[in-house]
ZAVEX-745512 format. One record per residue: residue number from 0; residue in one letter; z, y, x of N, C-alpha, C in turn. Coordinates in nm, 2 decimals. Example, Ala and Ser with C-alpha at 12.3 -4.5 7.8 and 13.67 -1.06 7.14 Angstrom:
2
+-----+------+--------+--------+--------+--------+--------+--------+--------+--------+--------+
! pos ! code !    n.Z !    n.Y !    n.X !   ca.Z !   ca.Y !   ca.X !    c.Z !    c.Y !    c.X !
+-----+------+--------+--------+--------+--------+--------+--------+--------+--------+--------+
!   0 !    A !   0.78 !  -0.57 !   1.32 !   0.78 !  -0.45 !   1.23 !   0.78 !  -0.33 !   1.32 !
!   1 !    S !   0.71 !  -0.22 !   1.28 !   0.71 !  -0.11 !   1.37 !   0.79 !   0.00 !   1.29 !
+-----+------+--------+--------+--------+--------+--------+--------+--------+--------+--------+
END
This chain:
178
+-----+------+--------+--------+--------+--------+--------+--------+--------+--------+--------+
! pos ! code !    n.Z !    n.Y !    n.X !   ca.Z !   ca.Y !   ca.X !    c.Z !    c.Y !    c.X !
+-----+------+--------+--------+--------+--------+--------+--------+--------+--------+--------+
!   0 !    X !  -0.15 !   1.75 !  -2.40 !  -0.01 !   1.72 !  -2.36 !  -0.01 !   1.60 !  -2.26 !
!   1 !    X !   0.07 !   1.59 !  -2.18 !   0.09 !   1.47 !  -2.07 !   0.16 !   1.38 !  -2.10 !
!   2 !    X !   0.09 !   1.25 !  -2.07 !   0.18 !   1.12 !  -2.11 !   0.31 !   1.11 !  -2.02 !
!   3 !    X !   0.39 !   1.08 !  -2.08 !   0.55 !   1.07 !  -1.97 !   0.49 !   0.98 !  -1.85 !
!   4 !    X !   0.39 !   0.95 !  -1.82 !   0.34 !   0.87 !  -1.69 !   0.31 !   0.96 !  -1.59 !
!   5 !    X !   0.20 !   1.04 !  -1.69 !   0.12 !   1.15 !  -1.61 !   0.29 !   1.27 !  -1.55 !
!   6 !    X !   0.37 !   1.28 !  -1.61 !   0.41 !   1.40 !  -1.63 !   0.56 !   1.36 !  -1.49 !
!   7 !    X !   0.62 !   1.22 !  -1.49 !   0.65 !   1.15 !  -1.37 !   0.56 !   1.11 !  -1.28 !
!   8 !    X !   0.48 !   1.13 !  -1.26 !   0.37 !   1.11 !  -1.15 !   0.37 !   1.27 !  -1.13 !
!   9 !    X !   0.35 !   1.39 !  -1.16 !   0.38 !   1.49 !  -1.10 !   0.51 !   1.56 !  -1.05 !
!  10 !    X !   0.58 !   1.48 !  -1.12 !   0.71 !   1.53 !  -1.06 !   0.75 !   1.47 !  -0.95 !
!  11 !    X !   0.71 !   1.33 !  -0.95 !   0.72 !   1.27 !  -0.80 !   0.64 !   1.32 !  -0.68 !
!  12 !    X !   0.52 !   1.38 !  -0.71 !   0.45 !   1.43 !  -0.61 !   0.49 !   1.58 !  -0.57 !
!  13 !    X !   0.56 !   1.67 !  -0.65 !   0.65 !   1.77 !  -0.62 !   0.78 !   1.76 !  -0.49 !
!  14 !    X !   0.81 !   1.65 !  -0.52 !   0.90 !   1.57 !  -0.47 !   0.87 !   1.57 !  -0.34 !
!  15 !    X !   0.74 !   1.51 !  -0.30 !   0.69 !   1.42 !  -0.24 !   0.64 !   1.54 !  -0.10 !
!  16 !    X !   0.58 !   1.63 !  -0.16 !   0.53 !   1.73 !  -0.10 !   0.62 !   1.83 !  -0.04 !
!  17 !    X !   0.73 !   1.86 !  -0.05 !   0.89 !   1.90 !   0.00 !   0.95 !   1.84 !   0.06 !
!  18 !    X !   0.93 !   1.72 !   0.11 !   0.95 !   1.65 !   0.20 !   0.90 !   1.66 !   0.36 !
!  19 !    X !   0.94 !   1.71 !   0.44 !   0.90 !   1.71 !   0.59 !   0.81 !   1.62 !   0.66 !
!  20 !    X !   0.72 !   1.64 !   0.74 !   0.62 !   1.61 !   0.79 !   0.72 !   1.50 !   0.93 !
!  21 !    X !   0.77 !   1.54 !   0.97 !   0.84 !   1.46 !   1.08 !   0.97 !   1.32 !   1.00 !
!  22 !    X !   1.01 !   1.34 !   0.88 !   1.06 !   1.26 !   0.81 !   0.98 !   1.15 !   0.75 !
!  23 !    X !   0.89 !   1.18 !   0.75 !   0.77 !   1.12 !   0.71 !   0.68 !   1.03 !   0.78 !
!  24 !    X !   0.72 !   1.05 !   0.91 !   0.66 !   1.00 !   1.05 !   0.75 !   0.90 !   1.06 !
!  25 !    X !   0.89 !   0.96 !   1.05 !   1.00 !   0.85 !   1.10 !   1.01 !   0.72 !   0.99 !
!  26 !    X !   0.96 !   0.73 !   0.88 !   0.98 !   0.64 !   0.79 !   0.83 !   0.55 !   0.81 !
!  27 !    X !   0.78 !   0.55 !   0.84 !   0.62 !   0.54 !   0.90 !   0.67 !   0.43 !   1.01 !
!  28 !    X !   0.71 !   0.47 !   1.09 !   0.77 !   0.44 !   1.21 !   0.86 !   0.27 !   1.17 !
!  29 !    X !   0.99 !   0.37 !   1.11 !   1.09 !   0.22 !   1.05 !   1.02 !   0.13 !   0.96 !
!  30 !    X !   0.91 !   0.19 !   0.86 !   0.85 !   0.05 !   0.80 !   0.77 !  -0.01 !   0.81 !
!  31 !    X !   0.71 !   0.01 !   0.95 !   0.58 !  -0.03 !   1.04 !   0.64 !  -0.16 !   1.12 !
!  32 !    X !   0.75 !  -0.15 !   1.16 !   0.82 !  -0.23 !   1.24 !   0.93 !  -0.36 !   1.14 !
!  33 !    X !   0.95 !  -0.30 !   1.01 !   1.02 !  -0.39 !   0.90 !   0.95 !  -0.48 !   0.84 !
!  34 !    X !   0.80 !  -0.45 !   0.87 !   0.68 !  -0.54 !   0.80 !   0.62 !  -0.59 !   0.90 !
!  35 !    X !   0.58 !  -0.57 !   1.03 !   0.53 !  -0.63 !   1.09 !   0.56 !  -0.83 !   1.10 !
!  36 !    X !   0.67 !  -0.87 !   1.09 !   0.69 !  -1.00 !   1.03 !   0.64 !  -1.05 !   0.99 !
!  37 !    X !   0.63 !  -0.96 !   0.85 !   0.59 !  -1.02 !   0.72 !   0.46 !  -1.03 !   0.71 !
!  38 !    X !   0.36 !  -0.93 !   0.81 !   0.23 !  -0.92 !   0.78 !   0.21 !  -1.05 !   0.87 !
!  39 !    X !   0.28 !  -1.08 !   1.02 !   0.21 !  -1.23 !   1.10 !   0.23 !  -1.32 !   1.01 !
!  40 !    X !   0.33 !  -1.35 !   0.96 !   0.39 !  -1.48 !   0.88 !   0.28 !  -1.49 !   0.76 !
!  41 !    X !   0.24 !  -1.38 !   0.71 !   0.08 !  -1.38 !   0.62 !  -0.05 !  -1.41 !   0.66 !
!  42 !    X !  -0.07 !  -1.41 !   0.82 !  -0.21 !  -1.41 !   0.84 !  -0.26 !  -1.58 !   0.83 !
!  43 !    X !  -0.41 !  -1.56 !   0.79 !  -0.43 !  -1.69 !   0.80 !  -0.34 !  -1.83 !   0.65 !
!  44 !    X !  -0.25 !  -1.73 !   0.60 !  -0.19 !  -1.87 !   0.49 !  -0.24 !  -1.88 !   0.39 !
!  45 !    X !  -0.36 !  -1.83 !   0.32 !  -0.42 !  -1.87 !   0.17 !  -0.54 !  -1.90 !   0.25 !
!  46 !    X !  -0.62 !  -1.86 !   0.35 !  -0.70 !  -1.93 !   0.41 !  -0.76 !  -1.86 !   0.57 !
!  47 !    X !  -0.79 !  -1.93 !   0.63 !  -0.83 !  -1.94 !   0.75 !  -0.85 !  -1.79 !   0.78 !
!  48 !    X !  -1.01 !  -1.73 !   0.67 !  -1.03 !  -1.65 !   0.70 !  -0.96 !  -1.48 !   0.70 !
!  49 !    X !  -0.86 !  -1.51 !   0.64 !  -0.73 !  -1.43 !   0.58 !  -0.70 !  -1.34 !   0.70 !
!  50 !    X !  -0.74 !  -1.28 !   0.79 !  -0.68 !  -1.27 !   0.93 !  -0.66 !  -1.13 !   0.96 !
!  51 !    X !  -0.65 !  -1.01 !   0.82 !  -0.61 !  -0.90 !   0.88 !  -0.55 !  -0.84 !   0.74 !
!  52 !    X !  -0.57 !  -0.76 !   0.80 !  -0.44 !  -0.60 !   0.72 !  -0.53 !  -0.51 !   0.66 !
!  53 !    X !  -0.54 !  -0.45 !   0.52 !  -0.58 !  -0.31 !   0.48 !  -0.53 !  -0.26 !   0.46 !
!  54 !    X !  -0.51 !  -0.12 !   0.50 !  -0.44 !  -0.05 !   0.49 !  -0.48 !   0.12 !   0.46 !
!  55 !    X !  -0.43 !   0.23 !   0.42 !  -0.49 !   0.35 !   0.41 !  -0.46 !   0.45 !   0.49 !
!  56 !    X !  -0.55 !   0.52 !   0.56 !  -0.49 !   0.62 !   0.60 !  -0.39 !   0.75 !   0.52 !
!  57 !    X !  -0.32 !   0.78 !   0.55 !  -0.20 !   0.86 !   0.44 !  -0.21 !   0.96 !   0.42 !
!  58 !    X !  -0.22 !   1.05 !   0.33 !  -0.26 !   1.19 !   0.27 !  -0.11 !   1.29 !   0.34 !
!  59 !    X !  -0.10 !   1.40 !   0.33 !   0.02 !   1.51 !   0.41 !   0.14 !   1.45 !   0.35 !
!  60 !    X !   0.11 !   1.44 !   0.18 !   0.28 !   1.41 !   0.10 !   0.28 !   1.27 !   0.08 !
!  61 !    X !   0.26 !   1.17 !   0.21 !   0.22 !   1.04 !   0.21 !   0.33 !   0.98 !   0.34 !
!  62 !    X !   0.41 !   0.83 !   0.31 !   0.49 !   0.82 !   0.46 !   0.39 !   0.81 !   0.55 !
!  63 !    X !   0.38 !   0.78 !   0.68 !   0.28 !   0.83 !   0.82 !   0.20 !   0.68 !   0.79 !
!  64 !    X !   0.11 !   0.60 !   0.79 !   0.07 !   0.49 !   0.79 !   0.00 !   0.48 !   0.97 !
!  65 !    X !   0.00 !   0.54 !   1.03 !  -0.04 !   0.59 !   1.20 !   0.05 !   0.47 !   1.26 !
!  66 !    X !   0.20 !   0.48 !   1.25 !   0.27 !   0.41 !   1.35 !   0.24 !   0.24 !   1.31 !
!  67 !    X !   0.18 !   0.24 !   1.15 !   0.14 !   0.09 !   1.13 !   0.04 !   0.01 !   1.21 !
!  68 !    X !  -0.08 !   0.14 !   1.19 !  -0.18 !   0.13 !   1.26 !  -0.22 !   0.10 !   1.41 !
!  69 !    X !  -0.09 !   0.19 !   1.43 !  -0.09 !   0.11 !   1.62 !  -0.04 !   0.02 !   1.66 !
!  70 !    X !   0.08 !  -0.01 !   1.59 !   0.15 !  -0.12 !   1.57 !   0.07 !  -0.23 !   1.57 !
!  71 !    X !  -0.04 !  -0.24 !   1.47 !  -0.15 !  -0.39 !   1.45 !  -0.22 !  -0.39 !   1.55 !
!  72 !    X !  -0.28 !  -0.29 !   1.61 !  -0.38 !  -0.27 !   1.70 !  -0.33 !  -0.33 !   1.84 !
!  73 !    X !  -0.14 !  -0.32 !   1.87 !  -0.11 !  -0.40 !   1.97 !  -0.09 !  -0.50 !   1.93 !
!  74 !    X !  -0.11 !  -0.58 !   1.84 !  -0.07 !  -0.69 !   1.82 !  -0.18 !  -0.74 !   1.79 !
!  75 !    X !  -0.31 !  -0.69 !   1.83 !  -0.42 !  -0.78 !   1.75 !  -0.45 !  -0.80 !   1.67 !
!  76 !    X !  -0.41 !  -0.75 !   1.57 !  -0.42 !  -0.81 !   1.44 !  -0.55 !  -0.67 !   1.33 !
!  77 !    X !  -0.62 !  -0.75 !   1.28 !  -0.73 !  -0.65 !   1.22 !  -0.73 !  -0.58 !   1.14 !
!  78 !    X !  -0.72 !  -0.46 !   1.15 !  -0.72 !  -0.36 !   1.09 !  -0.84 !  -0.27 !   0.98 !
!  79 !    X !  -0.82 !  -0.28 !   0.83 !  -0.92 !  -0.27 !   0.76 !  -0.91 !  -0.13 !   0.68 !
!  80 !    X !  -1.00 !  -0.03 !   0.61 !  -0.93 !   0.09 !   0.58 !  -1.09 !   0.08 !   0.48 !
!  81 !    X !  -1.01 !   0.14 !   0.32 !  -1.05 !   0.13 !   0.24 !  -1.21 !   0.27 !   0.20 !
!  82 !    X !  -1.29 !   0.21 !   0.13 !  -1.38 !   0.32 !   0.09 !  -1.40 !   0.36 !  -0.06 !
!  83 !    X !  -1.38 !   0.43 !  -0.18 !  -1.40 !   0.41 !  -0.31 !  -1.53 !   0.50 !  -0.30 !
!  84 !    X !  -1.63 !   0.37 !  -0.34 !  -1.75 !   0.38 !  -0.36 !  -1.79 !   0.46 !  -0.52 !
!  85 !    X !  -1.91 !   0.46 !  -0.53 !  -1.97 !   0.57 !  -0.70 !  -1.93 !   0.53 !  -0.81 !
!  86 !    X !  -1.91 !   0.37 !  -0.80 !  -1.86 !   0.33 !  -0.93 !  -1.73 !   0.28 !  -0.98 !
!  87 !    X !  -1.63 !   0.35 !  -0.85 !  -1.49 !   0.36 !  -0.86 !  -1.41 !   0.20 !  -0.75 !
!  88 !    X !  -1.49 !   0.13 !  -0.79 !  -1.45 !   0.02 !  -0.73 !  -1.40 !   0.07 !  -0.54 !
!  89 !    X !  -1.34 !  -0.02 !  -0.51 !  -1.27 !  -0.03 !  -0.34 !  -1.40 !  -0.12 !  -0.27 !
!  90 !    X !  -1.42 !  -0.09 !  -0.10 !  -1.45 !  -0.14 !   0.00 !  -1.39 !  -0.16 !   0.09 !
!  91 !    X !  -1.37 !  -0.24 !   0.14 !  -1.27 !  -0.22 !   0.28 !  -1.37 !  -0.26 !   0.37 !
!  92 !    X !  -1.34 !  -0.16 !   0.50 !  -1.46 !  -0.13 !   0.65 !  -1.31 !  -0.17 !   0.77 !
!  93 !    X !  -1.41 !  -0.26 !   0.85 !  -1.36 !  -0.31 !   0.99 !  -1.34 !  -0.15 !   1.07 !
!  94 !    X !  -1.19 !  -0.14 !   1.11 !  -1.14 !  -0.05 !   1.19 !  -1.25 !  -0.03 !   1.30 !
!  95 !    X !  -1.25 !  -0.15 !   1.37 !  -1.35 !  -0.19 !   1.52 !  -1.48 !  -0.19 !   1.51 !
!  96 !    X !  -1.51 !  -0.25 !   1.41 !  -1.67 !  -0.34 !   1.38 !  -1.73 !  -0.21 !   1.30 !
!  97 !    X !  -1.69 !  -0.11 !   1.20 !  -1.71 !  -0.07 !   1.08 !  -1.80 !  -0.11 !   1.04 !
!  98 !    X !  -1.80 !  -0.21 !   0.97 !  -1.86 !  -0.31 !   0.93 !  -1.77 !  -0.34 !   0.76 !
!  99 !    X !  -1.88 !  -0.38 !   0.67 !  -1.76 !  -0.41 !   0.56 !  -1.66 !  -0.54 !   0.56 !
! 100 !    X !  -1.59 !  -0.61 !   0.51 !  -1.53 !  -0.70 !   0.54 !  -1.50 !  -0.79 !   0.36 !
! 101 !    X !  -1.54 !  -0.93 !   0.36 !  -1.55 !  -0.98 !   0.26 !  -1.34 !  -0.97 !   0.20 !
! 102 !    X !  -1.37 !  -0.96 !   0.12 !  -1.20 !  -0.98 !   0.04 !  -1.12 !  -1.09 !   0.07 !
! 103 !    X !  -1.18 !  -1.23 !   0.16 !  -1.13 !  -1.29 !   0.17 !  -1.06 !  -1.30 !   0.33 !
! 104 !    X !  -1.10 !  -1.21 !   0.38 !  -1.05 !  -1.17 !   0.52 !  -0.91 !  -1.06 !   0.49 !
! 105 !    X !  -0.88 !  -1.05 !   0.37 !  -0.78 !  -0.94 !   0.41 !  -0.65 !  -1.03 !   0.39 !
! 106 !    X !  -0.56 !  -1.08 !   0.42 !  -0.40 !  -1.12 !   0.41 !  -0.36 !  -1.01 !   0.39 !
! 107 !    X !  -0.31 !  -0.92 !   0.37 !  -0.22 !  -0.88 !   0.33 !  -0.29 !  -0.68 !   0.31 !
! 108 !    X !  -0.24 !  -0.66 !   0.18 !  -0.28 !  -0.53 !   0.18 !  -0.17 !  -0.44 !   0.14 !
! 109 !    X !  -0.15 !  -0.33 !   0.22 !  -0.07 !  -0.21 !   0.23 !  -0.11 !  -0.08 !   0.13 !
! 110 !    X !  -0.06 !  -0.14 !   0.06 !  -0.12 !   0.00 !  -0.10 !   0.06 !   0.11 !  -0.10 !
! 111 !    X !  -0.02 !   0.21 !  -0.11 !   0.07 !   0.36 !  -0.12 !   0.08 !   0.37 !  -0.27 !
! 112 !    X !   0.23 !   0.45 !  -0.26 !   0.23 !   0.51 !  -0.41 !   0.29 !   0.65 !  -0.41 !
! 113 !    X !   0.34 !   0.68 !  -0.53 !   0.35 !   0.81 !  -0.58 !   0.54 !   0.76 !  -0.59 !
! 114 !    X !   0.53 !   0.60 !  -0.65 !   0.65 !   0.58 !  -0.67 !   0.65 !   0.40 !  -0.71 !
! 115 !    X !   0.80 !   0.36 !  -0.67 !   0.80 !   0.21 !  -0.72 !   0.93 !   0.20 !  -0.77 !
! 116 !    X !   0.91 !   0.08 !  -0.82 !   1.07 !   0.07 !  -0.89 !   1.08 !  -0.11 !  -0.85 !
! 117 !    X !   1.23 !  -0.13 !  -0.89 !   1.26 !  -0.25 !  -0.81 !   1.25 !  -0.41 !  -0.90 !
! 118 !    X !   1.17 !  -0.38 !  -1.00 !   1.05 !  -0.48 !  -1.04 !   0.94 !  -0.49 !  -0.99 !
! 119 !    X !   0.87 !  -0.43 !  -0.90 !   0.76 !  -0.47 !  -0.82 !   0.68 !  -0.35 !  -0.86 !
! 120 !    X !   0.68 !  -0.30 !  -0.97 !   0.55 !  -0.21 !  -1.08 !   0.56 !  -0.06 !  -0.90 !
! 121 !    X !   0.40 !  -0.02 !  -0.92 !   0.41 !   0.06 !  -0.85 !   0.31 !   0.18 !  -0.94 !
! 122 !    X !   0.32 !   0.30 !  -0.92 !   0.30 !   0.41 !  -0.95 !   0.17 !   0.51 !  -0.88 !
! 123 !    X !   0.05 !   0.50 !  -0.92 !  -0.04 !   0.55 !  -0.78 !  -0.06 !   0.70 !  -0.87 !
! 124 !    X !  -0.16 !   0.76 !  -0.75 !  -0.22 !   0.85 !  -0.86 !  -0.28 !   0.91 !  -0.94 !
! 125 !    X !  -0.29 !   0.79 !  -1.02 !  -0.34 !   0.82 !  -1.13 !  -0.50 !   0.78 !  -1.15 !
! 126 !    X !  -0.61 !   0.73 !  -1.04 !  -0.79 !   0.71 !  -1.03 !  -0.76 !   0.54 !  -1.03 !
! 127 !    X !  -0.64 !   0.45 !  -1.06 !  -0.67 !   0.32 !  -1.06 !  -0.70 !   0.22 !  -0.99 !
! 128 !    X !  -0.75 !   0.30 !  -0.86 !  -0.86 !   0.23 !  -0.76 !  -0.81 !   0.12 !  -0.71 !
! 129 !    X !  -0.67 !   0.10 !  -0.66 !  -0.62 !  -0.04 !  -0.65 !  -0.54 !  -0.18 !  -0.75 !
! 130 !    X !  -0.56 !  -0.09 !  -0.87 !  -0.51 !  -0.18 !  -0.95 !  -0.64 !  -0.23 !  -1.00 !
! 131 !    X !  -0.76 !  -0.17 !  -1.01 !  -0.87 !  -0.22 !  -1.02 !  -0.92 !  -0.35 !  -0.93 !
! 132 !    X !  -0.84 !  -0.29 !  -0.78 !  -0.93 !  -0.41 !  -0.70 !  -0.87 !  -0.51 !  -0.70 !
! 133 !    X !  -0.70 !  -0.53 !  -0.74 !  -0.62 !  -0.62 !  -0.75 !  -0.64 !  -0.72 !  -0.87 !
! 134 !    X !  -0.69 !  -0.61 !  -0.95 !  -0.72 !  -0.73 !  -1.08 !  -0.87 !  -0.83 !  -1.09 !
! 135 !    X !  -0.96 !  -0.76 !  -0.96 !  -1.06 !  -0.85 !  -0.97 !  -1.05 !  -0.96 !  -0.85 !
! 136 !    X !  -0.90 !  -0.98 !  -0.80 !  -0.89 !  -1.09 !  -0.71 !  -0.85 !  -1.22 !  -0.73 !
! 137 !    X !  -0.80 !  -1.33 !  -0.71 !  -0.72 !  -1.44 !  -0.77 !  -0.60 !  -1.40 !  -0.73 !
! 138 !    X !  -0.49 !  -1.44 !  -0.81 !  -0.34 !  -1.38 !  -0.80 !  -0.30 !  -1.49 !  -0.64 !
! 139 !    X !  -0.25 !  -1.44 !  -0.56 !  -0.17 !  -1.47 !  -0.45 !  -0.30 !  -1.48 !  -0.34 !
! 140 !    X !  -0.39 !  -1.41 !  -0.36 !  -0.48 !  -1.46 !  -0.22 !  -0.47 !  -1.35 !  -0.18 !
! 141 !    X !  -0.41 !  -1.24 !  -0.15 !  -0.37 !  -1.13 !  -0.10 !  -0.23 !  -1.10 !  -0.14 !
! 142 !    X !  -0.10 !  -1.11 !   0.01 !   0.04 !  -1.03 !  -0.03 !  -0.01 !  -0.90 !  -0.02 !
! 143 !    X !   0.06 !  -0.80 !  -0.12 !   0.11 !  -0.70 !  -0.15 !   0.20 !  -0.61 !  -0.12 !
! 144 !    X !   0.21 !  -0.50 !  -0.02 !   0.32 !  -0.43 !   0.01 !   0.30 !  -0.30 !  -0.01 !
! 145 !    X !   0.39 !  -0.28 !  -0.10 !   0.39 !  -0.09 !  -0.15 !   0.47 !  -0.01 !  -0.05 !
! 146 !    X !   0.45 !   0.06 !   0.02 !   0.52 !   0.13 !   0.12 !   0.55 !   0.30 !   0.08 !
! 147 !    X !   0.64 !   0.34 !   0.14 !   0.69 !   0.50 !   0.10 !   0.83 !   0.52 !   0.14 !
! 148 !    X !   0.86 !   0.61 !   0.11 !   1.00 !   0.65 !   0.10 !   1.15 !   0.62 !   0.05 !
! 149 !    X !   1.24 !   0.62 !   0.06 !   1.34 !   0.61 !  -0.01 !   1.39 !   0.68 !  -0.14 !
! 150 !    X !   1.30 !   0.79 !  -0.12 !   1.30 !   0.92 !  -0.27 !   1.23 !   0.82 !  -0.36 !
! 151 !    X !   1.14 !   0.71 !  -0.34 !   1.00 !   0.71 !  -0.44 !   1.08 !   0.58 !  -0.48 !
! 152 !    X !   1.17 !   0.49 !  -0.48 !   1.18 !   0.39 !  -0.53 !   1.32 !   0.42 !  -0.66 !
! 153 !    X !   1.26 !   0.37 !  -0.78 !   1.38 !   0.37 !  -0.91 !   1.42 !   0.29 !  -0.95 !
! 154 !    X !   1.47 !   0.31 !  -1.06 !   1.54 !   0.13 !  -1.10 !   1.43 !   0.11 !  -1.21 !
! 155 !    X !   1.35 !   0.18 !  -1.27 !   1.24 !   0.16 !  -1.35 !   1.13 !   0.27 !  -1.34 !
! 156 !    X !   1.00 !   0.23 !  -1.35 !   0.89 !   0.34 !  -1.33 !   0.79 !   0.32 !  -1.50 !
! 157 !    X !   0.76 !   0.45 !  -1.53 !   0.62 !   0.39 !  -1.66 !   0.54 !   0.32 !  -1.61 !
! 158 !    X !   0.48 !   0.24 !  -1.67 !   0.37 !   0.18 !  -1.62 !   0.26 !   0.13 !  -1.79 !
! 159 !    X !   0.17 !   0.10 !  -1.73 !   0.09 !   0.04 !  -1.83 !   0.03 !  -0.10 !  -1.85 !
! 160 !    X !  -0.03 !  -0.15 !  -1.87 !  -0.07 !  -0.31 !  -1.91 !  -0.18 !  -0.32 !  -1.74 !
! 161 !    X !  -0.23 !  -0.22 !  -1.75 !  -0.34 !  -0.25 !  -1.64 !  -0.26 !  -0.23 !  -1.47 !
! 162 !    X !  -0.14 !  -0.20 !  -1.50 !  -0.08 !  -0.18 !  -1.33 !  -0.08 !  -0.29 !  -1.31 !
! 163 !    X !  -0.08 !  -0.31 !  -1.16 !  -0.06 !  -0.43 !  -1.09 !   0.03 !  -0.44 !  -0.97 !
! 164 !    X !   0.13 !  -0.50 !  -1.01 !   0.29 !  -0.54 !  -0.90 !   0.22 !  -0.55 !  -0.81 !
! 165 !    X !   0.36 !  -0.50 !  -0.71 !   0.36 !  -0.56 !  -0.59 !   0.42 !  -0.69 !  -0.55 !
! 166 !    X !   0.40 !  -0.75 !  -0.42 !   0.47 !  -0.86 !  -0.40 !   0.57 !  -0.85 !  -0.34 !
! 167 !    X !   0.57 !  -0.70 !  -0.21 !   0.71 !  -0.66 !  -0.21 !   0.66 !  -0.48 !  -0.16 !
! 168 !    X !   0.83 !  -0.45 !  -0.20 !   0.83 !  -0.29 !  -0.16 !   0.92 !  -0.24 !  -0.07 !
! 169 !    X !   0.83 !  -0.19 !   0.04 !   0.89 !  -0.15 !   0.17 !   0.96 !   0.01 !   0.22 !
! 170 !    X !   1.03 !   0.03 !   0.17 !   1.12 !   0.23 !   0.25 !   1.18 !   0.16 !   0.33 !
! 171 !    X !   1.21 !   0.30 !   0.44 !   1.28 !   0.26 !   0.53 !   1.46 !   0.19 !   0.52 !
! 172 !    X !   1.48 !   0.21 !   0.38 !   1.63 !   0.14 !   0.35 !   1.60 !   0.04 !   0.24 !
! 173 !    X !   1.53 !   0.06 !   0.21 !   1.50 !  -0.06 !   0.08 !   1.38 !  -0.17 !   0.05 !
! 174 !    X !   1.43 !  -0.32 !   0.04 !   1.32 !  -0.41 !   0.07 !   1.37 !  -0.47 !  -0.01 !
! 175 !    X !   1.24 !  -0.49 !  -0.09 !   1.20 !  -0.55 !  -0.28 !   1.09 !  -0.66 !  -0.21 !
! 176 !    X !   1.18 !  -0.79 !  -0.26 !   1.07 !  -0.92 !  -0.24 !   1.06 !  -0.98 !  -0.38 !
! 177 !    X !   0.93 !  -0.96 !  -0.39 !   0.96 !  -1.03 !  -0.58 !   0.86 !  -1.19 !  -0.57 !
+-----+------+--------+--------+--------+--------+--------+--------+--------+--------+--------+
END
């Protein structure tokens, strides 16, 4: 039987997947440009070497993360994209360099979900992989932005002891700063 986590995490991705390909671009688009602020005003402030962005490329029932991506690229700003390695754990590889990049180069990381709610808690699917890397960092040396749709955010989501908030949550109509 499925935990009411497991069983709202598939209903969200039903959801998620019935959603249009060109809707999905456009919200891509509007919260590429709503965050762009937020990501300069992050670079560089817990430390020097703090000086880029990780981000993921986006699966089909995922908002577009593309328009983010070019977005950084004109602005300079470095662009990191994640690898889950054999033993589950995250790497993040230089866009340019592909090269790995120490954790303390990333300001600000752009984690996807399945779903968020407007206490920060975010919803993935289900393999952990970012709440894993979140929990092996010092709290505030990486901002947090959950990005997605306007469908994916609730007034509460399940969550468990091992999730790990965001710092804020970005749709194209709704912005969660906690």
């Amino acid at each position: 039987m499925l935990s009411l986590k497991s069983r709202f995490r598939q209903t969200c991705l039903e959801k998620l997947a019935q959603t249009n390909s060109a809707a999905k671009l456009e919200a891509g688009i509007v919260v590429a440009n709503a965050i762009l602020p937020v990501i300069k005003s992050h670079l560089g402030l817990v430390s020097i070497h703090a000086q880029g962005v990780a981000l993921f490329k986006n699966f089909a029932d995922e908002i577009h993360t593309a328009p983010l991506c070019e977005l950084l690229l004109r602005h300079g700003i470095k662009r990191f994209f994640p690898q889950v390695n054999s033993d589950y754990s995250m790497q993040f590889w230089d866009a340019d360099t592909k090269l790995p990049v120490k954790t303390e180069e990333i300001a600000v990381l752009i984690v996807p979900g399945v779903a968020f709610d407007r206490l920060g808690n975010r919803l993935g699917r289900g393999k952990g992989y970012y709440d894993r890397f979140l929990a092996d960092i010092p709290a505030n040396q990486i901002f947090t932005i959950g990005i997605g749709l306007d469908s994916q955010v609730f007034d509460q989501i399940p969550v468990d002891e091992h999730d790990q908030c965001m710092n804020m949550i970005r749709t194209p109509s709704f912005e969660i700063i906690l």
